[in-house]
N, C-alpha and C positions, 0 to 999 in steps of 0.2 A: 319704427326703426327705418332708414334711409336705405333701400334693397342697393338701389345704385350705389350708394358708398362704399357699401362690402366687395363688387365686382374687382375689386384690387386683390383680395385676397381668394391666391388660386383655386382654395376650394368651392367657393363659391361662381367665379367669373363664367361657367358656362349654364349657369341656371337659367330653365326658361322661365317666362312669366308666370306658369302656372306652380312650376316648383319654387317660385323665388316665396312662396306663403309658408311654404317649410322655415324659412327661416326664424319666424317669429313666432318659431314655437321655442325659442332659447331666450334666454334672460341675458343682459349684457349686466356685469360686476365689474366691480373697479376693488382691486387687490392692491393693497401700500408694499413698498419696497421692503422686503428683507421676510414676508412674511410667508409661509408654509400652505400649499395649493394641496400637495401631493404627500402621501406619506408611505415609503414602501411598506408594504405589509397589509397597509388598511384594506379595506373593502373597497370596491373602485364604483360609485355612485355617479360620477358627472363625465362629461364630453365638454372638453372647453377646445375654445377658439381664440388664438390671440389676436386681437384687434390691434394693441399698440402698447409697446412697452418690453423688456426682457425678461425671461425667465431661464432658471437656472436647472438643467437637468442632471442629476447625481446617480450614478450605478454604485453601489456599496457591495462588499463583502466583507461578510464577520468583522461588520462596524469600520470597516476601513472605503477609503473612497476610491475605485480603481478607473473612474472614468468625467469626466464631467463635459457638458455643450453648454453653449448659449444660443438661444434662439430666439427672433423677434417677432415681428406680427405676419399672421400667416400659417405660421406653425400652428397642430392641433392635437391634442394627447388627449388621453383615457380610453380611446379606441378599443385596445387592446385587451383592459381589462375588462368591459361591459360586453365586446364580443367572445372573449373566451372563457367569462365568469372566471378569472382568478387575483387574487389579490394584486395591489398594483407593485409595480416588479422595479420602479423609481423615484428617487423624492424628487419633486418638482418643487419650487421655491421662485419668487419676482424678485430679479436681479434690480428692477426697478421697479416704480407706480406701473400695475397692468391695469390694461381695461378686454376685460377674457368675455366673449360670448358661450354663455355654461346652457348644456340643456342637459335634464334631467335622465334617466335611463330611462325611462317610457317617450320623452321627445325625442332622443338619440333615435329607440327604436322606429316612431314613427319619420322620422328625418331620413333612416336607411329606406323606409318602405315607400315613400310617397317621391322622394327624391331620387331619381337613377343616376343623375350625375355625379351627385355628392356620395350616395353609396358608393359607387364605381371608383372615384379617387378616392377615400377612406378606406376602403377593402385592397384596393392598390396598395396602396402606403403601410395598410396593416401586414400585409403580405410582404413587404422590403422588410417592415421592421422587426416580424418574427424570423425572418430569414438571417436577419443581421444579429438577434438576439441569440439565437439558435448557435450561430456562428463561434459569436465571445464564449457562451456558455462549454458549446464543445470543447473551446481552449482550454476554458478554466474547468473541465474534468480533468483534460488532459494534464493540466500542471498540476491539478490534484491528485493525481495517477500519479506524477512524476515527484512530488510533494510526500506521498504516503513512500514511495519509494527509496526517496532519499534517508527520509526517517528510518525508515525501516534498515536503509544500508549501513546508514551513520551508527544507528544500534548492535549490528550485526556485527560491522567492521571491527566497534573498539573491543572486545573481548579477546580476538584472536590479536591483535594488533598490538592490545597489553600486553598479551600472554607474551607474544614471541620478544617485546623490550624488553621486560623481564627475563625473559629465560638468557636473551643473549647478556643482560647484565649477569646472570651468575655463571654464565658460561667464561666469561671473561674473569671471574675469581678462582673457578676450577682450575682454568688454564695453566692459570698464573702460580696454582698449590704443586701441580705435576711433578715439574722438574724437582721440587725440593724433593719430592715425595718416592720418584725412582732414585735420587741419590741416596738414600738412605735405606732403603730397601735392595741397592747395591752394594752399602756395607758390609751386609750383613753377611755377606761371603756362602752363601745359601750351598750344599751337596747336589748335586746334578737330579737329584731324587727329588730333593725339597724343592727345588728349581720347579720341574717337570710336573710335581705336585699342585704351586702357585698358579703356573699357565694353566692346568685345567680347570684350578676353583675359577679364574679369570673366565676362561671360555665359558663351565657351566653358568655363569654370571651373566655376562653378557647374551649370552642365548637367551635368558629369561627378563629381558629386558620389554618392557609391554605386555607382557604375558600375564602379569602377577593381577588377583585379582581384590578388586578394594576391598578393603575390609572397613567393618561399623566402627564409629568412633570408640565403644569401651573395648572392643578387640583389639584394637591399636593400640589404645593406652596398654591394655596388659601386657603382651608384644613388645613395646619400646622401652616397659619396665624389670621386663627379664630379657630384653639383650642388655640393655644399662647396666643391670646387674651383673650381668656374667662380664662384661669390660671390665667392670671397678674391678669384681674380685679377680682377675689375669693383670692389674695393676695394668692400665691399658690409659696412655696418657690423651685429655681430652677427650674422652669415653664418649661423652653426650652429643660431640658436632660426627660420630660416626653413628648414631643411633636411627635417626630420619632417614639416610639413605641404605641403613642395611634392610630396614624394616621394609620399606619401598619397595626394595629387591623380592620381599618377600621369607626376608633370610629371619631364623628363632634360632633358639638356645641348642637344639640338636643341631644345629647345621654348625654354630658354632664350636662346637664340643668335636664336630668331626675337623674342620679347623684344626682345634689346636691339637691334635693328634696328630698331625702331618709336619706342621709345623714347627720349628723352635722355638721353647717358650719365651725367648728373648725377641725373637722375630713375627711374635705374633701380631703386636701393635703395625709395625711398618704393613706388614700382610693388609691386615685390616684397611688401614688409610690409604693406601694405593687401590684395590679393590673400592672401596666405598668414592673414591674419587673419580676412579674409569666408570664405575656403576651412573654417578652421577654425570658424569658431561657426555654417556648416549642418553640420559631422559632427559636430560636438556637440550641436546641436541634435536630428538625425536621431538618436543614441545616444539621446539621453531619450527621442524619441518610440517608438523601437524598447524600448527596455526597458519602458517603458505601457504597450505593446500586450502583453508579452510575460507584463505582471502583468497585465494584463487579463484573456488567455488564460486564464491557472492559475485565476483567481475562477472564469471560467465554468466552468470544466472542474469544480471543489469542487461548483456548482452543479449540473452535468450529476450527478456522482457520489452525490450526496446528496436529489438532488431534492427538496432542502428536506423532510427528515424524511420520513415514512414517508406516503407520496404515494397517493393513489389508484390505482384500476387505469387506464391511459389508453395511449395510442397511442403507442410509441415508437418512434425508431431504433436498430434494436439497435448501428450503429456506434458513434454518440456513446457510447453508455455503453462501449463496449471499448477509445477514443481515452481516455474521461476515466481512466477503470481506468490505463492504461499511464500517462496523464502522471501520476496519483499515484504510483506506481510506479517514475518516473523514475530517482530517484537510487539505484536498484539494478539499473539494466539498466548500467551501464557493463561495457562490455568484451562486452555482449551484443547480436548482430546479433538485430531485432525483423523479420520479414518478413508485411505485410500481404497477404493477397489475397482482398479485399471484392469481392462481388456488391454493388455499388450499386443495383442494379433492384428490390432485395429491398422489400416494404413494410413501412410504419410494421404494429406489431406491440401488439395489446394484453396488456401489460403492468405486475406494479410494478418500477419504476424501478431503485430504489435496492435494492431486494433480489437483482434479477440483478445489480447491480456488486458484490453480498458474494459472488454462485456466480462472476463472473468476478475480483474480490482471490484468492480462495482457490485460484483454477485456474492463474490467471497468476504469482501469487507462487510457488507449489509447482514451475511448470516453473523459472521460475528458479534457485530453489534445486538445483533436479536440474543444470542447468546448472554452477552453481557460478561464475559470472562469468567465463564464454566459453564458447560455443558457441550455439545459432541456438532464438529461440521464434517460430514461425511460427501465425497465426490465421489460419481460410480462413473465411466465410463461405460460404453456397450455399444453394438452394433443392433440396429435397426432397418431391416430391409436392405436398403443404397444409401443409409443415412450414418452418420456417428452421432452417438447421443451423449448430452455430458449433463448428468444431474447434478445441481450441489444443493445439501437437503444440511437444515439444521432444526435441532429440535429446543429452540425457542418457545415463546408465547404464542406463536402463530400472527397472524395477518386479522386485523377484523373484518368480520363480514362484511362489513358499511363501507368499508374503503378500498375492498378490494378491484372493483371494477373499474376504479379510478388509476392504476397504480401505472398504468401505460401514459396515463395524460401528462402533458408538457405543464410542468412545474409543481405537480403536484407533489406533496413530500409529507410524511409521516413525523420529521425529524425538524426540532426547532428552530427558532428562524436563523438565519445566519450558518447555520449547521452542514443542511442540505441544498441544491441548486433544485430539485424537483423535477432533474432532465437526465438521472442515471440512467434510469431502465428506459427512457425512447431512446438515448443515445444508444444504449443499447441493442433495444430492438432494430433501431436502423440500422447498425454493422451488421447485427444478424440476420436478419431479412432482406434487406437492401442490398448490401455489401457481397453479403454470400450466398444469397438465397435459402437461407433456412427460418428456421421457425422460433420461437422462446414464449412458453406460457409456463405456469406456476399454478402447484395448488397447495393450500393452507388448511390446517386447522391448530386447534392447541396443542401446543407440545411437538407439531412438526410444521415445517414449513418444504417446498423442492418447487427449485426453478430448472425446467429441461429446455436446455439447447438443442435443437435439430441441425444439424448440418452435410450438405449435401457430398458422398463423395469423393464426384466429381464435378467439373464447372459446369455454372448451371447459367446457363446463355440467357435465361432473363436477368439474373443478375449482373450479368457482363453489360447488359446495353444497358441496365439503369444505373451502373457505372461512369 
């Protein structure tokens, strides 16, 4: 091989004459156009060199392509995976005819050892491109935080969102019944007694509006089949569209029977439909107001969880962000008992906001998963010395022993491919240790799992200057 030839290509050009023997410990390949060099996933086996030709570099996620280069001669990949032994992290493909200088992982290895110059820009370049990797990865938690979130809101929102279209549709038919409903129950030319009697069944009515409490479905049937009954036999016209709402109310056969004792038996029916008409448009009133509040809720809680983009350092409560975490999270705890038990005495705590709700997405989501949609994720807060400690402990299958020492490592992942990035828990431990100066380890066995957050305080001046 022509040592002088390769001096064009930067990694090579300041080789002295005694490293230039490193180089012919690589095999030069000639790769046809269109064919597959790289496979993410695979095992990462070779260090190539491109000599002459393009190759086509691909970042995928869950099978979609969210990146792609082209690169000519010069460029060199596999670094990455041979020094940090993990699978290779993108497919590489020849955009055209390559001719790739490949060396083996035992020649790479001897090529870092005998070679300083070539190690020193390869370990350079390694170092730019887990930085730059690091980087998109962070994002794409990030929009995967904001991805689970929306999910989670979109879920959360339409329920309350139906509710209150619906109720203000039948609010809009009640409305509409009223007036017929006081004119006829003005006919009735009622005794200042009978009068005074109607306004307080009204008030006792309305007073118990929310208050009544559900009953099980064959209690209800029995319930809507003896008030039905006592309408038909008072000759009580449309008996049945007054049935749903008196029962609602709470209202049975004795409460009616004191009714129509007060009342004229002529004026019973109007009683009735006026009542069962006010009865209904306060719970449908109270449904819209209850479903507002409940969209209200979710806003603030987005707000809590976001704090409005990437927020200063400031004083929080560490509850609120693990409340808002879980309600984004909602619509995947079904079938899961969530058991709090907050130290509320704890104080406000200086930190960023939004960056501990991506260390708690990542720790809260992952118990779940352990879970599998039944069984128990319990949060404990407490106080520890000058520290606040947040455990979240689920009692899954546990962690296996073989992998657990790995579980800090950049990219490593339990979850299959496409699934997980393999950079939750460093991204994590970097907010919490870097970020805030605190600590995060975990321990496992079957049937339980707890990962504890340290966190310091007050601000902690190493963490300020590695800021």
């Amino acid at each position: 091989m022509n040592i002088d030839a390769l001096r064009y290509i930067p990694l090579f050009a300041e080789l002295s004459p005694e490293e230039s023997r490193c180089v012919e410990l690589g095999e030069e390949i000639v790769v046809p156009a269109g064919e597959v060099i790289a496979r993410k996933g695979d095992v990462g086996t070779f260090f190539d060199v491109v000599l002459e030709g393009e190759v086509r570099i691909t970042l995928t996620h869950e099978s979609r392509e969210v990146a792609t280069i082209v690169k000519t001669s010069g460029w060199f990949f596999g670094e990455v995976e041979l020094v940090m032994d993990v699978p290779c992290l993108v497919d590489v493909c020849a955009r055209t005819s390559c001719r790739l200088l490949r060396f083996s992982k035992e020649h790479f290895s001897a090529l870092l050892r005998l070679c300083p110059a070539v190690a020193k820009e390869i370990l350079r370049t390694l170092a730019v491109r887990l930085r730059a990797l690091e980087s998109f990865s962070q994002q794409r938690e990030k929009l995967v935080s904001l991805g689970t979130m929306a999910a989670g809101l979109a879920h959360e929102l339409n329920n309350p969102a139906a509710a209150a279209r619906r109720a203000a549709s039948e609010l809009h038919t009640v409305a509409g019944r009223l007036p017929s409903l006081a004119c006829r129950l003005n006919k009735q030319q009622l005794s200042a007694t009978q009068s005074d009697a109607v306004a307080h069944i009204l008030r006792e009515m309305t007073s118990r509006v929310g208050l009544t409490i559900a009953l099980d479905p064959l209690t209800r049937n029995d319930r809507e089949a003896e008030v039905l009954e006592w309408l038909e036999q008072h000759r009580i016209a449309d008996a049945w569209k007054l049935v749903s709402d008196l029962v609602n109310a709470g209202l049975d056969r004795d409460w009616l029977e004191d009714v129509g004792q007060r009342v004229p038996q002529e004026a019973i029916g109007d009683v009735l439909g006026w009542i069962a008409g006010i009865l209904s448009l306060q719970e449908l009133t109270q449904q819209v107001e209850q479903s507002t509040v409940r969209i209200a809720e979710l806003v603030d809680a987005v707000k809590a969880y976001s704090y409005e983009g990437r927020a200063p350092l400031r004083d929080i409560d560490i509850h609120e962000g693990l409340e808002s975490t879980l309600t984004m999270l909602s619509h995947k705890l079904k079938g899961i008992t969530v058991q709090r038990e907050y130290d509320r005495s704890l104080p406000l705590i200086p930190a960023y906001g939004n960056e501990l709700n991506q260390v708690w997405t990542n720790l809260i989501d992952n118990a779940i998963d352990a879970v599998n949609g039944k069984g128990e994720v319990r949060i404990h807060t407490r106080r520890e010395d000058h520290q606040l400690v947040v455990e979240i402990h689920d009692n899954g299958p546990g962690i296996p022993e073989d992998i657990q020492p790995h579980l800090f490592e950049p990219f490593f992942t339990t979850k299959e491919i496409g699934k997980g990035t393999g950079l939750g828990l460093i991204i994590s431990y970097r907010i919490v240790a870097l970020r805030h100066g605190g600590t995060i380890d975990f321990e496992s066995k079957p049937g339980h799992t707890m990962f504890c957050i340290r966190l310091p305080m007050t601000r902690n001046t190493a963490a300020d200057q590695a800021r």
